[in-house]
Each structure stands twice: as structure tokens, then as C-alpha cells.
C-alpha positions in Angstrom: 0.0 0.0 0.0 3.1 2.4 0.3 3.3 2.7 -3.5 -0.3 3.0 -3.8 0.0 6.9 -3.4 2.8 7.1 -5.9 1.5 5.3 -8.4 -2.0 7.0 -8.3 0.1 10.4 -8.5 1.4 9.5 -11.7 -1.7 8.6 -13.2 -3.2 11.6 -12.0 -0.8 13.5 -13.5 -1.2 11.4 -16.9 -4.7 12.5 -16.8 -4.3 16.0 -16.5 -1.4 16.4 -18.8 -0.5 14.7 -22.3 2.8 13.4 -24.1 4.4 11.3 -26.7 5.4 8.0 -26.0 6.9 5.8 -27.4 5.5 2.9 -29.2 5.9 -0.8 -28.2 5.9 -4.0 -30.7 7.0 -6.9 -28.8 9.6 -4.6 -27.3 10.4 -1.5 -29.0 11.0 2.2 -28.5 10.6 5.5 -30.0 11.1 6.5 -33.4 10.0 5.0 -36.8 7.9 1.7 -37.1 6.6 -0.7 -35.1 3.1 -1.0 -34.0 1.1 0.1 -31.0 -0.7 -3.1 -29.6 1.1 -3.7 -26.5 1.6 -7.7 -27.2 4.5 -9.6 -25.4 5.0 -12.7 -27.2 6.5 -15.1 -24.5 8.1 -17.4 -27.2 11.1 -17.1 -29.9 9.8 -15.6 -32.6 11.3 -13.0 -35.1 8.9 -9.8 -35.9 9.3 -7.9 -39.4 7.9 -4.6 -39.9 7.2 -1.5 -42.3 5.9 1.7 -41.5 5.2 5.4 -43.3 5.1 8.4 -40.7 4.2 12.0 -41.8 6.8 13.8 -40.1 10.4 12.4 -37.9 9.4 13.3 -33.7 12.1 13.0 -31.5 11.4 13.5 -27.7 8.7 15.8 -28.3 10.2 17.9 -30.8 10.6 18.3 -34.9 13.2 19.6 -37.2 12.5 22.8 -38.9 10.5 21.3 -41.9 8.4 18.1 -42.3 10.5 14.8 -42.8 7.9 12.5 -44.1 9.8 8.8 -43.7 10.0 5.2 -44.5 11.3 2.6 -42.2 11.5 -1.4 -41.9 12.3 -2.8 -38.5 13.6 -6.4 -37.5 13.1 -8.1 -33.8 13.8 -11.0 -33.1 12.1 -12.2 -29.3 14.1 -15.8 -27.4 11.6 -17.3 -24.5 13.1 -16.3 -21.6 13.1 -12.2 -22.4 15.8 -11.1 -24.5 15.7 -9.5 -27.5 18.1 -7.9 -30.5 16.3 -5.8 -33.2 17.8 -3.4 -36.0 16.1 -0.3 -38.1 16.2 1.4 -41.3 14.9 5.0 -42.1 15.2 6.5 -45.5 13.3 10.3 -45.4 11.8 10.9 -48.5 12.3 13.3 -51.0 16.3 13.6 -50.0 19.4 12.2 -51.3 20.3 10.0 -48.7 19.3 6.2 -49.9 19.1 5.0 -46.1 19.3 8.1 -43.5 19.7 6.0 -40.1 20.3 2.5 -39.2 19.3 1.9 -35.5 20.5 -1.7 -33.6 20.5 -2.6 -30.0 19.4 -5.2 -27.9 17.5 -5.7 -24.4 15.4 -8.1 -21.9 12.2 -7.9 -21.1 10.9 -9.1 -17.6 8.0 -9.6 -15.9 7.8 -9.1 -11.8 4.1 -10.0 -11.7 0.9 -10.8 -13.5 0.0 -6.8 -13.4 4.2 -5.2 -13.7 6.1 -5.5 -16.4 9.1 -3.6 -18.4 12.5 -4.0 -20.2 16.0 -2.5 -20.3 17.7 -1.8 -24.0 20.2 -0.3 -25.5 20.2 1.0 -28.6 22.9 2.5 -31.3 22.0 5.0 -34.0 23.9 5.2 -36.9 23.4 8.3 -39.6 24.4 9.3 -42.8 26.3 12.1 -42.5 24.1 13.8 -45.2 20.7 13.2 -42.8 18.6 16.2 -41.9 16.7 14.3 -39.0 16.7 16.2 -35.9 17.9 12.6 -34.4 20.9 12.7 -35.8 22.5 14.6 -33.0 22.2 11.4 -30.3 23.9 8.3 -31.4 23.3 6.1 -27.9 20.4 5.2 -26.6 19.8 3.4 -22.7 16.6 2.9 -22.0 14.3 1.5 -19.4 10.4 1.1 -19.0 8.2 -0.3 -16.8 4.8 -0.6 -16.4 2.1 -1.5 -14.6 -1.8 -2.8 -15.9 -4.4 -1.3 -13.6 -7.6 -3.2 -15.7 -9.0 -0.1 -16.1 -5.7 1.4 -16.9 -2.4 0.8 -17.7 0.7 3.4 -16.8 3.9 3.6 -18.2 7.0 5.2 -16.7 10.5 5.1 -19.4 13.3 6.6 -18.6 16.2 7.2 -21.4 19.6 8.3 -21.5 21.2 9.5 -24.5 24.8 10.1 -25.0 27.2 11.0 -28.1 27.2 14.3 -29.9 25.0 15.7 -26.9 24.0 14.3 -23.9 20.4 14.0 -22.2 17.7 12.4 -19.9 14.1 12.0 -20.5 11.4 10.4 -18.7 8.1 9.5 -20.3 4.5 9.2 -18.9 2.2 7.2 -20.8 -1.2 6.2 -19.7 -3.7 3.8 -22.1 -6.0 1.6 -22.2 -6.7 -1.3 -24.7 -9.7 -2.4 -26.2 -10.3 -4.9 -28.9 -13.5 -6.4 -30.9 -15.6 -8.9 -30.0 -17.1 -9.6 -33.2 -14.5 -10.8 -36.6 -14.8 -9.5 -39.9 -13.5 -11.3 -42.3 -13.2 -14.6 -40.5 -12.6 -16.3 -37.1 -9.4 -15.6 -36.1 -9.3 -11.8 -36.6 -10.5 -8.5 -34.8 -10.0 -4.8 -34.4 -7.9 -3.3 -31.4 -7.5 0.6 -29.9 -5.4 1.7 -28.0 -5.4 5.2 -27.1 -3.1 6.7 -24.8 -2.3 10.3 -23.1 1.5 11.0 -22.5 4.0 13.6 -20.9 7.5 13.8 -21.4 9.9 15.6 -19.1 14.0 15.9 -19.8 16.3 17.8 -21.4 17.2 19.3 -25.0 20.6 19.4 -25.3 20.0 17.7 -28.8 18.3 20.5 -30.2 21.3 23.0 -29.6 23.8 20.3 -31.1 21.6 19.9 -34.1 21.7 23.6 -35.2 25.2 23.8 -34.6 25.5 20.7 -37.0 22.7 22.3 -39.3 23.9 26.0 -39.3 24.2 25.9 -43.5 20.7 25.6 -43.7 20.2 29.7 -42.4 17.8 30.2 -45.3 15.2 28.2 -43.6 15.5 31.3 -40.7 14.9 29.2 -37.6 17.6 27.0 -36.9 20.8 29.7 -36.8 22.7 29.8 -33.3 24.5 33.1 -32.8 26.5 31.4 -29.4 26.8 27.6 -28.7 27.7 28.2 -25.1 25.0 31.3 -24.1 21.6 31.3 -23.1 20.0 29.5 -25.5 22.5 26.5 -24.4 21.7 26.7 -20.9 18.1 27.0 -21.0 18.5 23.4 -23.2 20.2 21.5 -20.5 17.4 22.4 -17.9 14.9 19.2 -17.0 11.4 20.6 -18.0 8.0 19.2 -19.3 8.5 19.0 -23.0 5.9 17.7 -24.5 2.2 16.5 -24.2 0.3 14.2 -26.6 -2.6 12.2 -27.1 -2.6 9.4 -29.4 -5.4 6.7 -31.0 -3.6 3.6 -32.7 -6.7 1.7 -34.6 -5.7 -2.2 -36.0 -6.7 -4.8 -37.7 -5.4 -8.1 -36.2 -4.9 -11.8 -37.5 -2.8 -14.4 -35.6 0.6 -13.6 -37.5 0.2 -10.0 -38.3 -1.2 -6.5 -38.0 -2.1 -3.5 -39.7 -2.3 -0.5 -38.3 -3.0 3.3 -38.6 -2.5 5.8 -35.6 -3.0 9.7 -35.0 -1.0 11.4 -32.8 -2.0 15.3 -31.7 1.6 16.7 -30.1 1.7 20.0 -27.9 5.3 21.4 -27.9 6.1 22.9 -24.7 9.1 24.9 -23.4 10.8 25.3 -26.4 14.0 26.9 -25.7 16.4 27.4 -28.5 16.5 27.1 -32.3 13.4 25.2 -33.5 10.3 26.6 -33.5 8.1 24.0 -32.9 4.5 24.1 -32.7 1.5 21.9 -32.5 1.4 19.4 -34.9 -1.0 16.5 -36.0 1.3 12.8 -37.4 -0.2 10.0 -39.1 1.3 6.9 -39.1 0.9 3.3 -41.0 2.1 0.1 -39.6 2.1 -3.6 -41.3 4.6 -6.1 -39.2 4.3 -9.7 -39.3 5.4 -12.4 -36.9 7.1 -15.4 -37.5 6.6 -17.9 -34.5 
């Protein structure tokens, strides 16, 4: 009962505020692909996906313009927990063939029925002609539990990233899944939803890094940093709220595979800096398939 009062803080605080998490396939993180149905498989299995976003969010924030993307993502799940995956990400409508290759690896445990999470680490790799606002973190250690209320169920991630800039986030997710009780097509498949409210909290240090390593694209008037060590800097390495979204993933579901299309509403907040962010719908579309 002495973690009662914590826990029912957070989701309080879920309630009244809003964030972007990050989404969850059998594992898996922020970013590009991989769907939103919060399934665990507790088996081996390798899970193959492709997805098409409308614009690349990191953390809570954007890059100056729109980065509409591909990506195709690889996990691959062993029976007692432990996982490796890799990403690719090629932004379309610029030069770069593949702009970011992501690999890393984790476990995944489960304390109880109701609490469950994983610890992973992940290692981004760019081309050095990518515009992504990403491409200023290249390390990635992250950890996430959470726990299913029945009514509810709260998420609490925290990351570290380290490289070109270094900084600390911690995510607040709260959702709830539903799913069909009637098939459509046949016996064996139904529709899911599973829309969540989030918050995330950290630093920015990224964003400061990525206009220094951005500062020949001036013309787009937004990005240019007159001092890398003045304000601007320092106001990035303070931990605030930065974000607040709310976010409806609908499926469809067979046994082996799912399609899905989400909508995300993100409300920028404390943005110190270079980029100009503002709020912004995303639309995503997610097909993976699983291999048992």
C-alpha cells in the first residue's frame, strides 16, 4: 500500500497532462515503425515490420521542416526475455538512400501478473548527409516499466542518450486497450485501440547540437545559433515538461500479423532554443508480421 500513493500520482498526473510515448511491438521504442498493440510474445519468434510516418518526432520535438519517412524494422524475441532488433529509415524526398540505421538489444521481464518492463540499448547510426533532428544522439539506454491497472495501464520510461549531446528523458504514458468482439472477415481476426495520453519531461541538449550541425541551412531562418555556449544552451540543459500528446492507434489483427493506422496530436512545450516547434497532427501506417 506504500506505492499506492505514488503510483495514483502518476496517473493523476497522466490524466491532466499529455505526451508522446513511445510505441511498443513486442519490445520496442521511440522513433520510426513498429506497432502500438502492447503484445508480449513469451516465445522465440522474429517480428518484421514497415511503416510510413508523416513527419520524424524525437522526444517531443521536430526539425524545422516536415521529414515525411520510410522505415522497416527487425526483432527477433528468445523465451526467456531477451531481444536484439535493428532499423532502417530512408526520409523521403532527399538524397540520402538510407538516412539511419538503428540496432540494439534488451530483456524484457515480468515481476508480476500486473508489472512488467524492459532495459535496452540501442545505437544509431546516420548518414552524414541526414537532416533528422535525431541525428544529434547516437546512444540510446533505456528503461520502462509498467504496470496494468484493468482499467488502466501506466507507463514510466526513462532514457539516457549520450554521443554528440547528452540527455535524460522520462516518459508518462497512460492507455487503455480495447479490442473487438465480433471478426470481420473470419474467425481468427479482430480490431484493437489503444489510445493513450502522454507527458515527457528531460532535457534538450540535442536540439542546440543539431543547429550547430545544421547551421548551412540559415535560409530556412529558424535554426541559426549566434552562441553555442549562451543562453540558448543553458536554457537546453534544464529538465522541463517538454511535451504532451494524445494518441489513437486503430488495428486490424490476424494471428501472424497487423495493420495499423494511428493519429497522434503533439503540444510542444518549453521550447528553448532554435526550433520553433508548434502543434502538430502525425499520421502513421504500420504492417509487421510475426514469425513464431
Amino acid at each position: 500500500m506504500r506505492y499506492f500513493g505514488a503510483l495514483l500520482f502518476i496517473i493523476t498526473c497522466n490524466a491532466l497532462h499529455a505526451a508522446a510515448v513511445k510505441p511498443f511491438m513486442v519490445k520496442y521504442r521511440d522513433g520510426y515503425a513498429v506497432a502500438d498493440t502492447d503484445t508480449v510474445v513469451r516465445k522465440t519468434s522474429v517480428s518484421a515490420g514497415i511503416s510510413y510516418g508523416s513527419d520524424a518526432l524525437f522526444f517531443g520535438r521536430t526539425g524545422p521542416i516536415k521529414y515525411p519517412f520510410m522505415s522497416t524494422d527487425l526483432i527477433i524475441n528468445t523465451k526467456p526475455g531477451f531481444f536484439v532488433y535493428g532499423s532502417a529509415v530512408k526520409v523521403l524526398g532527399y538524397k540520402p538512400l538510407v538516412d539511419e540505421i538503428d540496432l540494439g538489444g534488451g530483456y524484457y521481464y515480468r515481476l508480476s501478473k500486473k508489472f512488467t518492463g524492459t532495459v535496452s540499448y540501442t545505437r544509431f547510426i546516420f548518414n552524414k548527409e541526414a537532416n533528422i533532428i535525431k541525428s544529434s544522439a547516437s546512444n540510446d539506454i533505456n528503461w520502462k516499466n509498467s504496470f496494468d491497472w484493468k482499467y488502466l495501464k501506466t507507463s514510466a520510461t526513462v532514457d539516457y542518450l549520450f554521443g554528440k549531446s547528452y540527455d535524460v528523458f522520462t516518459t508518462i504514458s497512460n492507455s487503455k486497450y480495447f479490442e473487438s468482439s465480433f471478426n470481420i472477415f473470419n474467425d481468427q481476426d479482430f480490431i484493437s485501440v489503444n489510445p493513450s495520453v502522454n507527458l515527457i519531461f528531460g532535457t534538450q541538449n540535442f536540439v542546440q547540437r543539431y543547429a550547430v550541425d545544421h547551421d548551412t541551412r540559415l535560409e530556412v531562418d529558424n535554426i541559426a545559433v549566434v552562441n553555442e555556449n549562451g543562453r540558448r544552451a543553458r536554457a537546453n540543459a534544464k529538465f522541463n515538461m517538454l511535451n504532451y500528446s494524445f494518441k489513437i492507434p486503430l488495428a486490424y489483427n490476424m494471428p501472424h500479423y497487423t495493420l495499423e493506422a494511428s493519429y497522434k496530436y503533439s503540444i510542444p512545450v518549453n521550447v528553448e532554443g532554435v526550433l520553433k516547434n508548434r502543434r502538430e497532427s502525425f499520421f502513421n501506417f504500420t504492417f509487421y508480421y510475426v514469425f513464431y
